[in-house]
C-alpha positions as CSV (number, residue, x, y, z in Angstrom):
1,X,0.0,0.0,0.0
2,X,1.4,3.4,-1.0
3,X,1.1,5.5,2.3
4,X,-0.4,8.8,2.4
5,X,2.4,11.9,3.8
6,X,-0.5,14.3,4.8
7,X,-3.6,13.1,5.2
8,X,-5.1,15.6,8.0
9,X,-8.8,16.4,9.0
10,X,-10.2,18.1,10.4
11,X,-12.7,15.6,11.2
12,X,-14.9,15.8,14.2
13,X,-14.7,19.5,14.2
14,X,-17.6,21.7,14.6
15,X,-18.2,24.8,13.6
16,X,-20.4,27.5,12.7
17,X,-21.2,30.4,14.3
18,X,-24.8,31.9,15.6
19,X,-26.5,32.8,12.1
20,X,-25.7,36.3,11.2
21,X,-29.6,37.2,10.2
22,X,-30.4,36.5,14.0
23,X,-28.6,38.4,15.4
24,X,-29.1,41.6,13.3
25,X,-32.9,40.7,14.5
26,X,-32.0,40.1,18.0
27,X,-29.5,42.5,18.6
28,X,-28.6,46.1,17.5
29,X,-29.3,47.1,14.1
30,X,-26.4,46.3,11.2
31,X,-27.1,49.8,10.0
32,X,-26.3,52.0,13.0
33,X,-23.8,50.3,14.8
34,X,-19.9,49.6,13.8
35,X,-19.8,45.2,15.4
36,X,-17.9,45.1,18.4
37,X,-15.2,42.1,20.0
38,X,-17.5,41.3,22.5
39,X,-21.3,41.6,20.6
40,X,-20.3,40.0,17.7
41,X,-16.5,39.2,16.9
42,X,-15.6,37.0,19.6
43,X,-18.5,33.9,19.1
44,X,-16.9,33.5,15.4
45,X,-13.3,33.4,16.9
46,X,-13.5,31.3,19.5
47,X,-15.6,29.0,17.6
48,X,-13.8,28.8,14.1
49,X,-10.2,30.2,15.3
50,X,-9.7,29.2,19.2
51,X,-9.4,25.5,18.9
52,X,-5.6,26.5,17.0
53,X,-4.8,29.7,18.1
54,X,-4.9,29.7,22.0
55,X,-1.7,29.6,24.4
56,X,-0.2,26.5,23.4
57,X,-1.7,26.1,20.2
58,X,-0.5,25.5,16.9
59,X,-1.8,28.4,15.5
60,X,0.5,31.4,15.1
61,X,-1.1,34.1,18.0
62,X,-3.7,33.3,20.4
63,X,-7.0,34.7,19.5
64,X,-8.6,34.1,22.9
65,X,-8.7,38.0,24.1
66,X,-9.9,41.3,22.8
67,X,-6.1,43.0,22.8
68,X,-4.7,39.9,21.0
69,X,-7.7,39.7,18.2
70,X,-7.2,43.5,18.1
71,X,-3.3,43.5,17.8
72,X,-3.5,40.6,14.7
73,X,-6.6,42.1,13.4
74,X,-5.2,42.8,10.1
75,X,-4.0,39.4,9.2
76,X,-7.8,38.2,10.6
77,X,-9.4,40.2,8.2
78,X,-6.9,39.6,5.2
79,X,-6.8,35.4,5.7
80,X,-11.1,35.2,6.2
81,X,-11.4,37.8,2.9
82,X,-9.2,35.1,1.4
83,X,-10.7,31.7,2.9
84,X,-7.2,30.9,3.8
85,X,-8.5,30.8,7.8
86,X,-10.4,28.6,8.8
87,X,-8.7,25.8,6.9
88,X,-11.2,23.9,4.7
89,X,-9.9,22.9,0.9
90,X,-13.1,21.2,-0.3
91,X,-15.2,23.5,-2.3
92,X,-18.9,23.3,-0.5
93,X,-20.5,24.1,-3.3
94,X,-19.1,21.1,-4.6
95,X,-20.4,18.6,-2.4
96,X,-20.8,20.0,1.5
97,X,-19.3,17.3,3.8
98,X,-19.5,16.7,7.2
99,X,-18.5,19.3,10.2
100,X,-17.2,21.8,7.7
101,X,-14.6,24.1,8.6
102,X,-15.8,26.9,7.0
103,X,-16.9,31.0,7.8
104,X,-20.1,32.6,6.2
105,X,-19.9,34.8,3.7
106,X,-22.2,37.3,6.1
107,X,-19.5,36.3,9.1
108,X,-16.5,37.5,6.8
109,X,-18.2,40.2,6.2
110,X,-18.8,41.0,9.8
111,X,-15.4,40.8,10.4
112,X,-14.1,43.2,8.0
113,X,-16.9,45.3,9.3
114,X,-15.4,45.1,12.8
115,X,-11.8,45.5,11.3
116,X,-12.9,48.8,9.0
117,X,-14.5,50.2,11.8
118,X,-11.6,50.6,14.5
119,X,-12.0,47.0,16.1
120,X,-14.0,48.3,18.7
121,X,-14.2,46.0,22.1
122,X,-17.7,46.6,23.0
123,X,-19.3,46.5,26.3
124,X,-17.6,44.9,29.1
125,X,-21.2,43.5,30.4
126,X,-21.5,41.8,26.9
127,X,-18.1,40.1,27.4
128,X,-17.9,35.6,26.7
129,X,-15.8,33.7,28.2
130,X,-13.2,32.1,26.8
131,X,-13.0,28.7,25.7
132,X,-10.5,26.6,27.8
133,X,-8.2,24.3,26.2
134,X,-7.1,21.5,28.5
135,X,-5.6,19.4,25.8
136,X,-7.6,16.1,27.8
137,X,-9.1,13.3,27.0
138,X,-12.3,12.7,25.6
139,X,-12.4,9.1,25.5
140,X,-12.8,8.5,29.0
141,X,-12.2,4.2,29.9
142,X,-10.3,3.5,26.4
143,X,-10.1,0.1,26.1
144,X,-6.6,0.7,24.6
145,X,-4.7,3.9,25.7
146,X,-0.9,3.9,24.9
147,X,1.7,7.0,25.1
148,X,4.8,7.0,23.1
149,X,8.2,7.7,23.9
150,X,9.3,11.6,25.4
151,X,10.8,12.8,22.2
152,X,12.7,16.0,21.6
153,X,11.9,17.9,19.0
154,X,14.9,19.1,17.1
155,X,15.2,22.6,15.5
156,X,15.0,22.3,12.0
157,X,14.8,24.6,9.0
158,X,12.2,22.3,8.0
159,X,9.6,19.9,8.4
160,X,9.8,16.9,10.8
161,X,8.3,13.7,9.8
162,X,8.9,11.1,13.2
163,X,7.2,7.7,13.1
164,X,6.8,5.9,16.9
165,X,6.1,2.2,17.2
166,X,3.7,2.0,20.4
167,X,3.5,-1.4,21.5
168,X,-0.1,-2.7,22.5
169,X,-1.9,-6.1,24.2
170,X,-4.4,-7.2,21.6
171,X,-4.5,-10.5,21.2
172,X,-7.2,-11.2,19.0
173,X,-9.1,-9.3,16.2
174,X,-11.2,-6.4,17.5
175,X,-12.9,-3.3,15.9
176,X,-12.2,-0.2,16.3
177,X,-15.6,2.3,17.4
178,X,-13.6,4.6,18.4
179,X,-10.1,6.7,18.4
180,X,-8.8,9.7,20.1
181,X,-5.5,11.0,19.2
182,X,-4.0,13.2,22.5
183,X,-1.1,15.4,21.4
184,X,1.6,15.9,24.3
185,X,2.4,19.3,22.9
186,X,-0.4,21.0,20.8
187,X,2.2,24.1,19.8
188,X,4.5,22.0,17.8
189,X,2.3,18.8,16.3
190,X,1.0,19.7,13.9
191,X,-1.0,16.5,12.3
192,X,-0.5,12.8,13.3
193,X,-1.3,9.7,11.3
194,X,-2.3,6.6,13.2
195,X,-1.4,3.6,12.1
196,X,-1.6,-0.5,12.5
197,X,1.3,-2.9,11.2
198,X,1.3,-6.9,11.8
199,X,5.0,-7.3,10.1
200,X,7.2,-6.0,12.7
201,X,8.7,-3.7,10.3
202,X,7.6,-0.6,12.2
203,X,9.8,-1.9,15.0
204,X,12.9,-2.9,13.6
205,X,13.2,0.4,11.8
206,X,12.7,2.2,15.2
207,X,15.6,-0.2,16.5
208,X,18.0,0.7,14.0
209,X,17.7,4.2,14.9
210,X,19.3,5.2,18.9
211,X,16.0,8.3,19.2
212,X,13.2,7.6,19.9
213,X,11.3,6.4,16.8
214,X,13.0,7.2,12.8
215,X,11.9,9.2,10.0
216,X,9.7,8.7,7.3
217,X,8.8,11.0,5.1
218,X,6.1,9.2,3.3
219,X,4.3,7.2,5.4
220,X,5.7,4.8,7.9
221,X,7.7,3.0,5.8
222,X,5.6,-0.3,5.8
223,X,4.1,-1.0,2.7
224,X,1.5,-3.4,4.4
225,X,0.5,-0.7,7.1
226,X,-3.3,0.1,7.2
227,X,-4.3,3.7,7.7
228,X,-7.0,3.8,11.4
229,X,-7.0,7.4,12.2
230,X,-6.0,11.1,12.2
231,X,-5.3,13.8,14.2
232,X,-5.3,18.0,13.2
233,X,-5.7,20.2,15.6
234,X,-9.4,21.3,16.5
235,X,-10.6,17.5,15.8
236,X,-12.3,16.0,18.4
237,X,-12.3,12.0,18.9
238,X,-13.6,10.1,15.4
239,X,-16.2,7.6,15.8
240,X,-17.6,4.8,13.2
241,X,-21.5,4.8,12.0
242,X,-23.6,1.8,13.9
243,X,-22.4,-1.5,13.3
244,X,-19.6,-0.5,11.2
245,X,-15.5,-0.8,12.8
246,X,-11.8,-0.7,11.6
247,X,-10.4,-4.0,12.1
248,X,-7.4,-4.4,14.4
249,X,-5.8,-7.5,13.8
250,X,-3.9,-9.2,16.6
251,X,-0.9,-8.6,17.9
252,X,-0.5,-5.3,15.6
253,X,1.9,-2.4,16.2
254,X,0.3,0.7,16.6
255,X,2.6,3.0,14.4
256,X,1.9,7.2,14.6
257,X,3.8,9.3,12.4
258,X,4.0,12.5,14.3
259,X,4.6,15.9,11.8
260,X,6.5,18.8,13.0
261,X,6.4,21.9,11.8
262,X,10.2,23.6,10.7
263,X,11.1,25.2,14.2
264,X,14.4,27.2,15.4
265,X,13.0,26.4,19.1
266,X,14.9,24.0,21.4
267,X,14.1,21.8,24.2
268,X,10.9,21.1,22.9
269,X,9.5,17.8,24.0
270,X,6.2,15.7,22.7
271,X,4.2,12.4,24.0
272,X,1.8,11.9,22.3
273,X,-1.3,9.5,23.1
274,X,-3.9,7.4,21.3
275,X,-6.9,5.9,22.6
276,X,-8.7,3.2,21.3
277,X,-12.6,2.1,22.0
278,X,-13.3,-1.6,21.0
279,X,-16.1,-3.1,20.3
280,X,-17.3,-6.2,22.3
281,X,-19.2,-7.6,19.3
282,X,-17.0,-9.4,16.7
283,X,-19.3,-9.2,13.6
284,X,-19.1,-5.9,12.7
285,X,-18.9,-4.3,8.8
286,X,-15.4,-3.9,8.6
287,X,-14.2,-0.5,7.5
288,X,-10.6,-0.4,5.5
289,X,-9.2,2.7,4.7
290,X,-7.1,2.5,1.3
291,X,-6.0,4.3,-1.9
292,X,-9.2,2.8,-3.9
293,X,-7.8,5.6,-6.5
294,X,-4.1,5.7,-7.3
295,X,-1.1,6.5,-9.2
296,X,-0.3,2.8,-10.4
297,X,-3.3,0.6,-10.7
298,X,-6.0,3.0,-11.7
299,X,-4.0,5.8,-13.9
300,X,-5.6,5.8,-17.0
301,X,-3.1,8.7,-18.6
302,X,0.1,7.4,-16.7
303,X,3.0,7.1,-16.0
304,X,3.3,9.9,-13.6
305,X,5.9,12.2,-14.6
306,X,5.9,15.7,-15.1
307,X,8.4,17.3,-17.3
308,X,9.8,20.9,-16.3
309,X,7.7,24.0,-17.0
310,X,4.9,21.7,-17.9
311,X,1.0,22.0,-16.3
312,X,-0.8,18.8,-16.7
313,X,-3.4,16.6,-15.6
314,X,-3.5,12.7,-14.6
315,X,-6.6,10.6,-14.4
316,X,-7.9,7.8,-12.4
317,X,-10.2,5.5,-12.8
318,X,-12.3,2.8,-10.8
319,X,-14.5,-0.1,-11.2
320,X,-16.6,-0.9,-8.0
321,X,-16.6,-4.7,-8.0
322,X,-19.5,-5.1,-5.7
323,X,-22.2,-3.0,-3.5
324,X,-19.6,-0.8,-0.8
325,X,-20.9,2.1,0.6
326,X,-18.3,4.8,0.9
327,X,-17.8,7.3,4.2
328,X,-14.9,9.5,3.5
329,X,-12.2,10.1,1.0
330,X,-8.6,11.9,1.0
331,X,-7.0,13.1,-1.8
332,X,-3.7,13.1,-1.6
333,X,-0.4,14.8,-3.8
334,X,2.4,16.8,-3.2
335,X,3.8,20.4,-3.9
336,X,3.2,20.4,-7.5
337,X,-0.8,19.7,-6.7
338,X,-2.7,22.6,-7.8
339,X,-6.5,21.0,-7.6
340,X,-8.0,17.4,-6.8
341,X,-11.2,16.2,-7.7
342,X,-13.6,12.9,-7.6
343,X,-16.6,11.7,-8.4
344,X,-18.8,8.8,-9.5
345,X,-20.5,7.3,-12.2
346,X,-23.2,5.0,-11.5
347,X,-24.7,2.4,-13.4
348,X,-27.6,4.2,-14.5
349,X,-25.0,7.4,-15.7
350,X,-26.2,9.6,-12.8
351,X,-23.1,11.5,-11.4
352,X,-22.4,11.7,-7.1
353,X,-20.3,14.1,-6.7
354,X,-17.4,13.0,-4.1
355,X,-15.1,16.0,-3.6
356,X,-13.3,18.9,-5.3
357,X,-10.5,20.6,-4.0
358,X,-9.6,23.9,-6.7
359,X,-6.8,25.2,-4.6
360,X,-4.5,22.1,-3.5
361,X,-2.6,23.3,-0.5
362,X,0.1,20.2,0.5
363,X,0.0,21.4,4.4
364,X,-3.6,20.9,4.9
365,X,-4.8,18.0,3.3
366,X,-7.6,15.6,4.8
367,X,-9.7,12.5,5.5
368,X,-12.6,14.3,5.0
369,X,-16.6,12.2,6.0
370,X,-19.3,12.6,4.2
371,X,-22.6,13.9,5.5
372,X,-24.7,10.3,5.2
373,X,-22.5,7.3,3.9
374,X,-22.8,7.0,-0.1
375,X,-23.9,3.6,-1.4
376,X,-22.2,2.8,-4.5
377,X,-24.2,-0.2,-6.5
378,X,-21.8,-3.2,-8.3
379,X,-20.5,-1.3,-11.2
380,X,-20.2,2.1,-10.6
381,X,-17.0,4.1,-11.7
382,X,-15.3,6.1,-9.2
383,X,-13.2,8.8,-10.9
384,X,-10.0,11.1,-9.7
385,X,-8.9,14.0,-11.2
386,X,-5.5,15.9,-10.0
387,X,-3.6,18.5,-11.6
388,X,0.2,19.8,-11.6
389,X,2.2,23.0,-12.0
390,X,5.9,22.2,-12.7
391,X,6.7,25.7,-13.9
392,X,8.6,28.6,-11.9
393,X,5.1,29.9,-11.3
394,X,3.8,27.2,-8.6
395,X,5.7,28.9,-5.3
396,X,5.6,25.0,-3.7
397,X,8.0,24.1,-6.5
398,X,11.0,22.0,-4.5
399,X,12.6,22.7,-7.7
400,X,14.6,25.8,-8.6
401,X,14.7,25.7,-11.6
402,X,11.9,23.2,-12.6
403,X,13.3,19.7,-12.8
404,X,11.7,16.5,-13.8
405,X,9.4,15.0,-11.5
406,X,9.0,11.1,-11.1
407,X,6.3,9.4,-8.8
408,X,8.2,8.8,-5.6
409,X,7.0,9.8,-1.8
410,X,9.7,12.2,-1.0
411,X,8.9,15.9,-1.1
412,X,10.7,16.1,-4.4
413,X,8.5,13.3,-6.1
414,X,4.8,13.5,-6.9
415,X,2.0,11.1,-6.1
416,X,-1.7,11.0,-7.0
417,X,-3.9,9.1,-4.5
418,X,-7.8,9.2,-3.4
419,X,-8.3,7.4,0.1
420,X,-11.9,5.9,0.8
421,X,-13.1,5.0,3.8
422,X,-15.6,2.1,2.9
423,X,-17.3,-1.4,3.9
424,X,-19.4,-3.3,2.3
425,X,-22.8,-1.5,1.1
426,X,-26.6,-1.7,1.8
427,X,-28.6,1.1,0.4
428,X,-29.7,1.5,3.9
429,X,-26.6,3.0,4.9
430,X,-27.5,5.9,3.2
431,X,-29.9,7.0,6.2
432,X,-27.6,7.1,8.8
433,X,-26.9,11.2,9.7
434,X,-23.3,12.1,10.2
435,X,-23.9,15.3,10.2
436,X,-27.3,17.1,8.9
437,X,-25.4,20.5,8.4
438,X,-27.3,22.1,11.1
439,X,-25.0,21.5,14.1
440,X,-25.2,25.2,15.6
441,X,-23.1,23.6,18.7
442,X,-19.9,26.2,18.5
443,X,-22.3,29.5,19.5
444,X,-24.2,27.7,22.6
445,X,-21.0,28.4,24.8
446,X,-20.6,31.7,23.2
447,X,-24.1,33.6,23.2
448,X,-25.8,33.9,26.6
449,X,-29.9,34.6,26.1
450,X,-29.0,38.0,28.2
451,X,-26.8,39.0,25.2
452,X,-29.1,38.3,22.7
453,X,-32.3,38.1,24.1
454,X,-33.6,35.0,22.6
455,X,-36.5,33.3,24.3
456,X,-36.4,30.3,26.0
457,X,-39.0,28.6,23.9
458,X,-36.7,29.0,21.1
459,X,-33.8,28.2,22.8
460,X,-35.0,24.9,23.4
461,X,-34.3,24.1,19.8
462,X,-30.8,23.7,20.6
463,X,-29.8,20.7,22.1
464,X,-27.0,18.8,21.3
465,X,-25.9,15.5,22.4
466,X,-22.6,13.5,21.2
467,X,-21.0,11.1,20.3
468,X,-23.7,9.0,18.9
469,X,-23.0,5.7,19.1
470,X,-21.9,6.2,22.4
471,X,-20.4,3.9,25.0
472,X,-19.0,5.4,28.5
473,X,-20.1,8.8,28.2
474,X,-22.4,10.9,26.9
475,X,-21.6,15.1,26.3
476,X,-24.9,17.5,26.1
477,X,-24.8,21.2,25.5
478,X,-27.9,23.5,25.9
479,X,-28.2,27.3,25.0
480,X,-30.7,27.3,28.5
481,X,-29.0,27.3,32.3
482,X,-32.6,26.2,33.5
483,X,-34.2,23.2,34.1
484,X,-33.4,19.8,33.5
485,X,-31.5,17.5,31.3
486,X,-33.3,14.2,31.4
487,X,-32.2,10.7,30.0
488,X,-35.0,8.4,29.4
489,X,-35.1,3.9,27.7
490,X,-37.6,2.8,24.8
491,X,-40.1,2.3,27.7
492,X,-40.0,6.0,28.5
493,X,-38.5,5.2,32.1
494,X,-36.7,8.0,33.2
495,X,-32.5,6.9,33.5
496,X,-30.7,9.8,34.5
497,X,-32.1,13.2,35.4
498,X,-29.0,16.8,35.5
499,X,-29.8,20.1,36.3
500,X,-28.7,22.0,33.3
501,X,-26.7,24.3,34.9
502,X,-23.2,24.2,33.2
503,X,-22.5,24.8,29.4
504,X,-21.6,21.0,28.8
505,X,-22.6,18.3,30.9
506,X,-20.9,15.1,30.9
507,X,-23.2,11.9,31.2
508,X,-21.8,8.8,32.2
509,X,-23.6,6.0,30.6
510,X,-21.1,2.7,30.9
511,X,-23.9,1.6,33.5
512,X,-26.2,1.1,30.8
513,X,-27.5,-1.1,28.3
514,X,-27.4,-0.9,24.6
515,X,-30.1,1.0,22.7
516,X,-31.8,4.0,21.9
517,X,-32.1,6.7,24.3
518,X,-33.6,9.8,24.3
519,X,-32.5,13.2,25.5
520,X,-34.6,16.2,26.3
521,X,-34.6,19.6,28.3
522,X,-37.0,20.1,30.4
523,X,-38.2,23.0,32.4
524,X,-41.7,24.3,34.0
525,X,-42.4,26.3,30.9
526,X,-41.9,23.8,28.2
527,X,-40.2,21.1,26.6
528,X,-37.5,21.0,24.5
529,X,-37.0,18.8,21.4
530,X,-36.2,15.0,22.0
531,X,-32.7,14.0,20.7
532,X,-32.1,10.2,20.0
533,X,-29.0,8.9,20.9
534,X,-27.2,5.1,20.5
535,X,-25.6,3.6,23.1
536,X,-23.6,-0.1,22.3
């Protein structure tokens, strides 16, 4: 298996900021007011910015305070205008995928509003309170939890790629439900891949070097390695759809490779941790993660090699042998990429989009999931489509001037892969909701009914509950500080009751048994809506 060198997501993150329109309603009128740090700026930052650029974060300043968003309030404006920040490379419009990464065109506006307008502050009684990062766990009980090595990071001129073997107990298969990827030092990781290898040659390769771990530029070195999981900053732990799993075959290495960022800092030290939920049942739909699309097999225009000062495409093509049902994909090239883009031909001729990425950027690529899984019928023809600048214009060139580039996986080489995440289909795995594209869950921490005087009645349309499956705990967020949280079986019988009080509430639910659950918010004036949840 050719191994992916980038493949970072931003999966699990969640963002998107109180709707504009509401509060223009809500709040002070657009027209006569300049938007203030503390009215309006703030939710956006420390919903779509924070989760990087907080003390200790990997992004460049910390955007968690008025004077610091005031001081870098200039670049804010400039890299919103120009969708550089937040990172997102697929197009939307294209297909929208799940927990998008992605600012309004009314919240970029807002903020060069803000910017054009002095930057004010605001009023101090209107002030949030800033999100805390604690860098903790989420999976609480993993069933595997293993830390690798306390490794220095050199200073470099540039990038670090550092693979760690981290030895686990697994003696039989198991599936994977669940994996959490814990950075020890959130300023300098910048991505991690997680991977599984049952040939030892992870290990042997970390022997031969006297640091902890060896580096590997392209992957981990293992042909036979099977991608399980990422890790970008701002994701939260990934979890699979019902009855679905990654395999982990026994007695497998668990193999990260850890990317650093070029850094003149010494001393620096990381440990980073992964945690693994298993599932007790052994017939799940196995989920594989693999390069369905690539530069050898499925090239239809090959062999890849780009010739100096040329701009040219490459092609890919697949033939689904039988029903799968697909529920991510990752492109993946180098630094002559320019734009990558898939899609699918069914049997019948109808065309699913997959994903299109117009503006290829090497240091934020992704394993991006799809909103509902995509059921692909025996014969459809998955497609990839990636082009390359090898001319002085592409300022990612690693070539001055333009050489000949061969397929390879050092920086210097190219590549053309499309990862899918995929099992094997039923057309009722269409159904299941990854993400509907109305998770509001970024402004409940961030907009207090006194600041913009929303009702309770219509606050109580905002309840959100995750993960989902879930197995030892449950998280629920409410916009209201009133009433009740209550937890209730299929019979109706009420099994845990929390005063909403706090702005997430952690359930713990390894008590009880598998099902469907529902959650709702309770108080003496009404009810809220009723959200399902799966427990296994």
């Amino acid at each position: 298996m050719k191994l992916v060198t980038a493949i970072v997501q931003s999966i699990g993150q969640r963002s998107r900021c109180f709707p504009l329109v509401l509060i223009l309603l809500v709040g002070v009128p657009a027209s006569a007011q300049t938007p203030t740090w503390n009215e309006d700026i703030a939710c956006i930052a420390f919903s779509h910015c924070a989760t990087c650029h907080h003390d200790g974060g990997i992004g460049s300043f910390d955007i968690t305070s008025y004077a610091n968003a005031y001081f870098n309030r200039l670049e804010i404006a400039e890299a919103t205008e120009q969708r550089v920040m937040p990172p997102w490379p697929p197009d939307p419009e294209y297909r929208p995928m799940a927990h998008e990464r992605v600012l309004t065109q009314d919240e970029i506006d807002l903020i060069a509003a803000w910017v054009q307008g002095g930057a004010p502050e605001g009023p101090p009684e209107a002030a949030l309170e800033p999100p805390v990062f604690d860098n903790g766990s989420v999976l609480a009980n993993a069933d595997i939890s293993v830390i690798m090595e306390a490794y220095t990071i050199p200073p470099s001129p540039t990038d670090v790629y550092q693979c760690f073997v981290l030895n686990i107990d697994n003696p039989t298969d198991r599936y994977i439900t669940g994996i959490e990827v814990v950075p020890g030092n959130t300023e300098h990781v910048h991505h991690v891949l997680v991977f599984q290898d049952t040939t030892g040659q992870a290990q042997q390769l970390d022997d031969d070097t006297p640091e902890p771990g060896y580096v590997n530029f392209g992957g981990i070195g293992v042909n036979s390695a099977k991608l399980i999981g990422i890790w970008v900053p701002g994701s939260d732990a990934v979890f699979t759809p019902p009855g679905m799993g990654i395999k982990l075959y026994a007695n497998a290495d668990v193999v990260i490779q850890v990317h650093y960022p070029a850094s003149t800092e010494t001393g620096a030290v990381d440990s980073t941790r992964v945690n693994l939920r298993l599932s007790p049942s052994s017939t799940l739909r196995s989920i594989s993660i693999d390069p369905v699309l690539d530069h050898i097999n499925a090239i239809t225009d090959g062999p890849l090699v780009i010739a100096p000062y040329q701009v040219r495409s490459f092609h890919a093509e697949y033939t689904v042998p039988v029903a799968a049902t697909i529920t991510a994909i990752g492109p993946h090239c180098h630094l002559l990429g320019q734009s990558m883009k898939s899609w699918a031909v069914l049997p019948n001729g109808d065309t699913i989009p997959l994903i299109d990425i117009p503006d290829w950027d090497f240091h934020w690529q992704g394993l991006y999931a799809f909103r509902n899984p995509i059921y692909l019928p025996p014969g459809t023809v998955l497609h990839g489509e990636a082009w390359y600048d090898n001319t002085a214009e592409n300022e990612e060139n690693p070539n001055s001037p333009p050489d000949w580039v061969w397929l390879g996986e050092s920086t210097t080489n190219e590549m053309m892969l499309f990862y899918f995440a995929y099992t094997n289909g039923l057309p009722g795995d269409t159904s299941i909701v990854v993400d509907d594209g109305t998770d509001a869950s970024h402004y409940l921490d961030c907009a207090p009914l006194q600041q913009v005087g929303i009702n309770e009645a219509s606050a109580f349309g905002q309840l959100e509950v995750w993960p989902s499956p879930a197995r030892d705990q449950l998280f629920l967020r409410s916009r209201l500080r009133t009433g009740e949280l209550v937890m209730t079986d299929v019979s109706g019988r009420v099994v845990r009751r929390i005063r909403a009080t706090d702005p997430i509430i952690t359930i713990a639910v390894n008590d009880l048994a598998r099902g469907v659950y529902s959650v709702q918010h309770v108080s003496n004036s009404a009810n809220g809506v009723i959200v399902k949840v799966l427990l296994e």
